[in-house]
GUVEXTI-596585 format. One record per residue (C-alpha): y, x, z; residue number from 1. Coordinates in steps of 0.2 Angstrom, whole numbers, plus 5000, padded with zeros to 4 digits. Layout:
REM GUVEXTI-596585
R     v     u     w  num
R     Y     X     Z  NUM
...
//
This chain:
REM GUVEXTI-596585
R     v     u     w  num
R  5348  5390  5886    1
R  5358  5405  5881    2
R  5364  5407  5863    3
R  5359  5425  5858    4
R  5373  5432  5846    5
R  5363  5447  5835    6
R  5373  5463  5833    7
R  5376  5462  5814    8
R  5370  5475  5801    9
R  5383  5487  5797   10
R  5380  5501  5790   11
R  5370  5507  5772   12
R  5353  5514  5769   13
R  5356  5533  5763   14
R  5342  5544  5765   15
R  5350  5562  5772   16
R  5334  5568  5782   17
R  5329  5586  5779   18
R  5311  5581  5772   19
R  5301  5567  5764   20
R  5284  5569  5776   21
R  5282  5567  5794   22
R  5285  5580  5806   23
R  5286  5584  5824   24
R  5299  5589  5830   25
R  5308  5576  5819   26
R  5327  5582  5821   27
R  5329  5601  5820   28
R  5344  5605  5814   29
R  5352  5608  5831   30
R  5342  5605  5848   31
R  5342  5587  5856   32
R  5332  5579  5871   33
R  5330  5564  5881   34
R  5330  5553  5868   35
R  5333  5534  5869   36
R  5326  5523  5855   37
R  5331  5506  5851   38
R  5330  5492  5836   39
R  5346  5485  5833   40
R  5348  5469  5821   41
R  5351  5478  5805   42
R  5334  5483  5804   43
R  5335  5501  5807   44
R  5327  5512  5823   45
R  5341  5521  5833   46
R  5340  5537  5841   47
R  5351  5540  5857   48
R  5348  5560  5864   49
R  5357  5573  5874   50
R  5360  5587  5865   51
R  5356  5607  5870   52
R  5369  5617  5864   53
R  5362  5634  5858   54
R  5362  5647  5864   55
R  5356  5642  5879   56
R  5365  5645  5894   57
R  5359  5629  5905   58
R  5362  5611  5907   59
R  5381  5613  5910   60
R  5386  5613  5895   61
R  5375  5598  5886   62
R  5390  5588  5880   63
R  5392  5580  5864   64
R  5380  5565  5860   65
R  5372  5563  5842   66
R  5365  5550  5834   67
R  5349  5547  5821   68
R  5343  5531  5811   69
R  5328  5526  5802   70
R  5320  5511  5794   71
R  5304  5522  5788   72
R  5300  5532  5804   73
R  5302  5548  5791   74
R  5318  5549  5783   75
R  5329  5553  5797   76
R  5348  5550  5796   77
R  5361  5558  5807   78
R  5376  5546  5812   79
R  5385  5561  5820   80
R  5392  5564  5835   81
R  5399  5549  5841   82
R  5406  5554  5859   83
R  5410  5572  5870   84
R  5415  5578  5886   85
R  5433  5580  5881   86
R  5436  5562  5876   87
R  5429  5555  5893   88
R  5447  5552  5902   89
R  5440  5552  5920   90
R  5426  5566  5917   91
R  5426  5583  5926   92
R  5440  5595  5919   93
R  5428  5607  5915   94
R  5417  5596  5903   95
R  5399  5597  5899   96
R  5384  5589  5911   97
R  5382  5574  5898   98
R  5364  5570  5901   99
R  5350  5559  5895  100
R  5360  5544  5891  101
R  5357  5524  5882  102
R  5363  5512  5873  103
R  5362  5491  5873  104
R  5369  5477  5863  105
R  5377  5461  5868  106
R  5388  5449  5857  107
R  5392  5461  5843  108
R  5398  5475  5855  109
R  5388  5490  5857  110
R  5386  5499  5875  111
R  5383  5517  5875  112
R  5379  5522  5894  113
R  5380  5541  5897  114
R  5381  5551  5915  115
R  5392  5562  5920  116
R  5400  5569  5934  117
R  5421  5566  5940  118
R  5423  5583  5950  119
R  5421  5603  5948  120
R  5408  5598  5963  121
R  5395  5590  5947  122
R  5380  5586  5960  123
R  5389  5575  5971  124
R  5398  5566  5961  125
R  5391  5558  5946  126
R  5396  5543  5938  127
R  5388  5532  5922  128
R  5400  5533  5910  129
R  5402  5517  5897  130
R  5408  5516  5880  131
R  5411  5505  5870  132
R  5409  5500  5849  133
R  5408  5488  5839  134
R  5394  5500  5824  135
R  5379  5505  5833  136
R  5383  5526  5827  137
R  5401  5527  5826  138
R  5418  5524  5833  139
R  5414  5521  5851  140
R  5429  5523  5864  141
R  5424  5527  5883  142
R  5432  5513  5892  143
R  5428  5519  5913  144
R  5411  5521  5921  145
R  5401  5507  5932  146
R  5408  5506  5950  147
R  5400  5503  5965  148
R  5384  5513  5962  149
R  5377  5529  5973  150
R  5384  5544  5966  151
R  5373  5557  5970  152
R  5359  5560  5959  153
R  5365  5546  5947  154
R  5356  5552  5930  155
R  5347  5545  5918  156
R  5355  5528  5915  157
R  5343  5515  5906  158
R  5349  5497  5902  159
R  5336  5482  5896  160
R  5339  5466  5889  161
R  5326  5454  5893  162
R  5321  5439  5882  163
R  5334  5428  5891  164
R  5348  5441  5888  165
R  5351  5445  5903  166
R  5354  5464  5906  167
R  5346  5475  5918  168
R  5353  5492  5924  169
R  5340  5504  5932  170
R  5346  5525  5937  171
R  5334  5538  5943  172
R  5337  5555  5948  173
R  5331  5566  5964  174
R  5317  5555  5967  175
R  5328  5539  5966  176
R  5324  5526  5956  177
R  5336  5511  5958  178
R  5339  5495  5946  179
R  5350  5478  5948  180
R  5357  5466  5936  181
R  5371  5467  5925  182
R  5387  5456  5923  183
R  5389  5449  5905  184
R  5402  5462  5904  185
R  5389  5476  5903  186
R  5400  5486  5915  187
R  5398  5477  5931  188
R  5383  5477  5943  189
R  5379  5459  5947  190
R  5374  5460  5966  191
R  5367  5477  5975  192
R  5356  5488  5969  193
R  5337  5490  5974  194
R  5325  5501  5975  195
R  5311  5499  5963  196
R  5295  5499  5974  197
R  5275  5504  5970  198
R  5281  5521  5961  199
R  5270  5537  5962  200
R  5279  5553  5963  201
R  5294  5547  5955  202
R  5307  5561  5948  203
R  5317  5554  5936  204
R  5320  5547  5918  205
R  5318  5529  5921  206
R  5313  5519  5906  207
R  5309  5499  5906  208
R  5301  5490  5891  209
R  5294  5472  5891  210
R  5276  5468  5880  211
R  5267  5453  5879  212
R  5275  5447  5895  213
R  5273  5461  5906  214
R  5286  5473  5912  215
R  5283  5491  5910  216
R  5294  5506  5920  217
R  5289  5523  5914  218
R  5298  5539  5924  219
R  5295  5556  5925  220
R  5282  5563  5939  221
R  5285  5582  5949  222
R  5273  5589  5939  223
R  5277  5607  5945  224
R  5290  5613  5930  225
R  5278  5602  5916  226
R  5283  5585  5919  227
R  5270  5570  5915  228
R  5276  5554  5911  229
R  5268  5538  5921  230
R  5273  5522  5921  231
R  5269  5505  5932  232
R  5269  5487  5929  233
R  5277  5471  5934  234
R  5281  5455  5931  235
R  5298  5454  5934  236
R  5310  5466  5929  237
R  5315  5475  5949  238
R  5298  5474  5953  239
R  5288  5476  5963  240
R  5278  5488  5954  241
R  5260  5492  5949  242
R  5257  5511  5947  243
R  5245  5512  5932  244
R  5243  5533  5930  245
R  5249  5546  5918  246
R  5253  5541  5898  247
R  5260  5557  5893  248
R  5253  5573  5899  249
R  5264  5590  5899  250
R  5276  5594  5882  251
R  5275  5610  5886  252
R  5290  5611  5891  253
R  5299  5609  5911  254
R  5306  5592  5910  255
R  5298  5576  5903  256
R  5308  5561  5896  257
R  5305  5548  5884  258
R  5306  5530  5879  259
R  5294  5517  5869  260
R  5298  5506  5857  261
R  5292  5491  5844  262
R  5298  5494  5828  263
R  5290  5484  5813  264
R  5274  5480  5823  265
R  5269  5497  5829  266
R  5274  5503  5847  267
R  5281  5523  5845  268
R  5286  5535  5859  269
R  5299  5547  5859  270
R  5299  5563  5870  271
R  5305  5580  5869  272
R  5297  5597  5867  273
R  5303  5616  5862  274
R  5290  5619  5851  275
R  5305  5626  5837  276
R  5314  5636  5852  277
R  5298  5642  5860  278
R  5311  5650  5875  279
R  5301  5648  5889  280
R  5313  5636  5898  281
R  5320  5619  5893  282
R  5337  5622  5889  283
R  5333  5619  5871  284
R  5322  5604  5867  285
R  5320  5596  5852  286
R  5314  5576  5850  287
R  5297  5571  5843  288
R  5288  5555  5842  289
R  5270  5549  5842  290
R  5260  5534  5842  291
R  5258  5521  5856  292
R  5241  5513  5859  293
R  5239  5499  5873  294
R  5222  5492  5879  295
R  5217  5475  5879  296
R  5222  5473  5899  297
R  5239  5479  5892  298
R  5239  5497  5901  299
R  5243  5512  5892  300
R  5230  5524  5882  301
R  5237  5543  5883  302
R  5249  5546  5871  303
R  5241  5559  5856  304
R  5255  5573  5855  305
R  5254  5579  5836  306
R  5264  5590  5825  307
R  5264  5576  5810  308
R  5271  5561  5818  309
R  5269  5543  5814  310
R  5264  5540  5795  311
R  5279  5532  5785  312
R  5280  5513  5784  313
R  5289  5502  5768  314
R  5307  5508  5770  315
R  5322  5497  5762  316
R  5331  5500  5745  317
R  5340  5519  5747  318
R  5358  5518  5744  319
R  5363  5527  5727  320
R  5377  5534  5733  321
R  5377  5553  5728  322
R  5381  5569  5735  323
R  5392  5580  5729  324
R  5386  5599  5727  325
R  5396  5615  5729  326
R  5387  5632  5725  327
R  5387  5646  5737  328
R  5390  5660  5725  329
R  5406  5651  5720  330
R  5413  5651  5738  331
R  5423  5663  5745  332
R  5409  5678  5755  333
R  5411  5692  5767  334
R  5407  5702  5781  335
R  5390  5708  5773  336
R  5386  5690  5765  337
R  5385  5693  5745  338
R  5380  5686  5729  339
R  5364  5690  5723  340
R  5360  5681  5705  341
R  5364  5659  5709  342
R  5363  5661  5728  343
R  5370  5671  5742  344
R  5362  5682  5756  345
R  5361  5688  5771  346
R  5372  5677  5783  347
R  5365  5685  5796  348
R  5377  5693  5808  349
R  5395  5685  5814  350
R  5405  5692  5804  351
R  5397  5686  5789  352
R  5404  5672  5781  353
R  5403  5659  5768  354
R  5419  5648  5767  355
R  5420  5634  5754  356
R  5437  5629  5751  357
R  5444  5613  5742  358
R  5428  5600  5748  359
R  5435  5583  5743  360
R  5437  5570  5759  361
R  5440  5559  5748  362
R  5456  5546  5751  363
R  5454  5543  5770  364
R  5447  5552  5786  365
R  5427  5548  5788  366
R  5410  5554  5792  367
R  5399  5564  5779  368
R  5382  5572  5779  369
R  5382  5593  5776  370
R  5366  5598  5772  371
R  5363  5616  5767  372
R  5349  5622  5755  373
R  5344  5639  5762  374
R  5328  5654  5762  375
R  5323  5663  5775  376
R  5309  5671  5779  377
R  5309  5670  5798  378
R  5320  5658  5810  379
R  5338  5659  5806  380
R  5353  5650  5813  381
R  5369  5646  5806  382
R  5386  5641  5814  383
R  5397  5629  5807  384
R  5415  5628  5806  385
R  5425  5613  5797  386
R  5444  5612  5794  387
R  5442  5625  5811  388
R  5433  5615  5823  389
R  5417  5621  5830  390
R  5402  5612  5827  391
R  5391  5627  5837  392
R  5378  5634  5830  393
R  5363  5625  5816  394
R  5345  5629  5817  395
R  5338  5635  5800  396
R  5320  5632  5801  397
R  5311  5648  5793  398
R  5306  5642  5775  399
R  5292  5657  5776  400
R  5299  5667  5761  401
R  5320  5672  5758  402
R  5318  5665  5741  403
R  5309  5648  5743  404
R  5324  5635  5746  405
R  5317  5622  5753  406
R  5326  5623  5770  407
R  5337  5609  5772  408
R  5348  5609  5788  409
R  5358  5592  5789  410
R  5372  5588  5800  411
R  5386  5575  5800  412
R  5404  5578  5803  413
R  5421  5570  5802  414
R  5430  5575  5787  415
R  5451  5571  5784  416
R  5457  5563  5768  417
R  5461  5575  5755  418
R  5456  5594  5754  419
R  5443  5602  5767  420
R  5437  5618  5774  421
R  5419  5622  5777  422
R  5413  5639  5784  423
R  5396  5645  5790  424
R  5395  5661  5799  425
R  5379  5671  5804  426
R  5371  5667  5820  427
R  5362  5684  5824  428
R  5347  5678  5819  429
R  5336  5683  5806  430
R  5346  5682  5788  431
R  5348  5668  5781  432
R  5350  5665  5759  433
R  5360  5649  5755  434
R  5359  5641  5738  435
R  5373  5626  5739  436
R  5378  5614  5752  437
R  5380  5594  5750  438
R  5393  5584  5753  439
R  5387  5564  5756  440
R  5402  5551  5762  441
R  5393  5541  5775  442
R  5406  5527  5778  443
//
């Protein structure tokens, strides 16, 4: 028998979600999809998604990967970005095209599987990328891709552990859906690849979960441009499988993906609508997740989309650790922004700015949570700028009336040791008043 090493807890509880009450969509300070959830062994619920870069201008250019926690299902916490296109050595020169991707844990090392094409020529020559970590949100290094794998169509990578640890790796994209076994390295295939058999209108998004002894796969269908999800049954990991039907109708939206999870004794389901971008097309999503219910022959009940969410379950003892506050009226203003009373308006259009000068990093580099208390009466949306870099543009979720402040957009950077500069610029939307931003140190 295998001895199974648990991935060890490393990181703090500190509450930084943007609300105390459920809410779907969960995440929506920027726009993110495809989400991937797992339970690692420090007891909190992982959240691996792509990410929509806004504005929208297609799939191309998805390429930075965020990460959320919870140990509520309520209070979600952003880990920040923890990989992009530009740090993927082998990747194509021109960056983006980082799909839906997933993450796995073996002997204290975490594996964070993302797919992404080598060549201008993206469709023909995708490869799953690997990195690596040794914290389940932070610090991870790409270290290659897995060889030896079809590269057309190769999307969508999802990796499970079974009971007896040893790893599976399944791929699916263009109606293929392929899975094999995985060396102990968690980079190598272990013998050839298959394909996984007893499907029904198989598109893509492969996800494989084990319950009560039976394997479950669930994919995405071709539901013209409103994606169901179904799923089939084994029991064995490669199949073959038993198609069972449709557990998650049409999000409204022209691609379907999700995964399910266990997490202190309830099953969850995570999926993606654009309910908060309403565009019309899927270019930017945002994750929600719901409630899975199994019948007593273990097959799936539909899942029940709602706009609350899961109710919160007995969280563990917050971290005390405390933000720092800097007022906006204090900050340096311009290009229309202005003070009025203790709080600033109309950051509405790009040349109107808000730059806070002198934010403490503290004595070395690390990650902190921003979150910025803003009114607006209609949706608004905010880029942000640290020390120069780019972090794109922020959703500010309409509060329903420019004085009401309770509009909390939260987002995690990297700050340097010592003195730091933080800007936000108008994103053409509707205008946006800011009261103060937080600074939190998360490492």
């Amino acid at each position: 028998m295998k001895k199974i090493i648990a991935c060890q807890p490393l990181l703090i509880s500190l509450f930084l979600s943007a609300s105390c009450f459920s809410q779907n969509p969960f995440i929506t300070s920027i726009y993110t999809a495809d989400p991937s959830a797992h339970v690692w062994a420090d007891g909190r619920l992982y959240v691996y998604p792509s990410h929509d870069i806004d504005p929208a201008l297609g799939c191309d250019l998805m390429d930075r990967y965020h990460v959320y926690s919870t140990d509520d299902m309520v209070n979600w916490r952003d880990e920040g970005e923890i990989l992009n296109a530009s740090q993927v050595q082998w990747g194509r020169k021109e960056g983006g095209f980082m799909w839906a991707p997933d993450c796995a844990c073996k002997n204290g090392t975490y594996y964070f599987y993302f797919p992404h094409p080598s060549e201008t020529k993206w469709n023909n020559s995708w490869k799953i990328g690997v990195a690596t970590s040794k914290k389940p949100a932070s610090d991870f290094t790409s270290v290659g891709y897995i060889k030896g794998i079809d590269s057309s169509s190769m999307i969508d990578p999802c990796v499970f552990m079974d009971t007896d640890g040893q790893a599976y790796f399944y791929f699916g994209g263009g109606s293929k859906c392929a899975g094999g076994k995985l060396k102990d390295n968690m980079v190598e295939i272990d013998g050839p690849m298959q394909k996984m058999e007893g499907l029904v209108d198989f598109h893509e998004a492969t996800w494989v979960f084990k319950r009560n002894g039976i394997y479950y796969l669930t994919y995405a269908d071709n539901h013209g441009r409103e994606n169901q999800l179904r799923y089939a049954t084994s029991n064995n990991p490669l199949g073959p499988w038993k198609y069972q039907g449709v557990f998650l109708g049409s999000t409204d939206c022209d691609t379907n993906h999700g995964s399910v999870v266990e997490y202190k004794g309830k099953w969850y389901m995570f999926y993606h609508n654009q309910h908060i971008s309403n565009t019309g097309h899927g270019n930017l999503r945002s994750i929600c997740v719901d409630y899975v219910n199994f019948n007593d022959d273990g097959t799936i009940k539909l899942i029940e989309q709602t706009k609350t969410g899961p109710a919160a379950i007995k969280s563990s003892k917050p971290d005390t650790k405390k933000a720092t506050r800097y007022e906006a009226e204090k900050a340096e203003l311009g290009g229309g922004a202005a003070v009025n009373g203790n709080y600033v308006t109309n950051l509405k259009d790009a040349a109107s700015y808000i730059t806070f000068s002198n934010i403490n990093g503290g004595k070395k580099a690390g990650r902190a949570t921003i979150i910025i208390a803003h009114a607006n009466a209609d949706y608004g949306r905010i880029k942000l700028l640290v020390n120069g870099a780019d972090y794109s543009y922020l959703n500010a979720i309409a509060t329903g009336d420019a004085t009401a402040f309770t509009g909390k957009t939260v987002f995690t950077v990297k700050l340097i040791a010592g003195n730091n500069t933080i800007r936000l610029e108008g994103g053409g939307k509707d205008a946006v008043n800011v009261d103060y931003i937080t600074i939190t140190p998360l490492d």
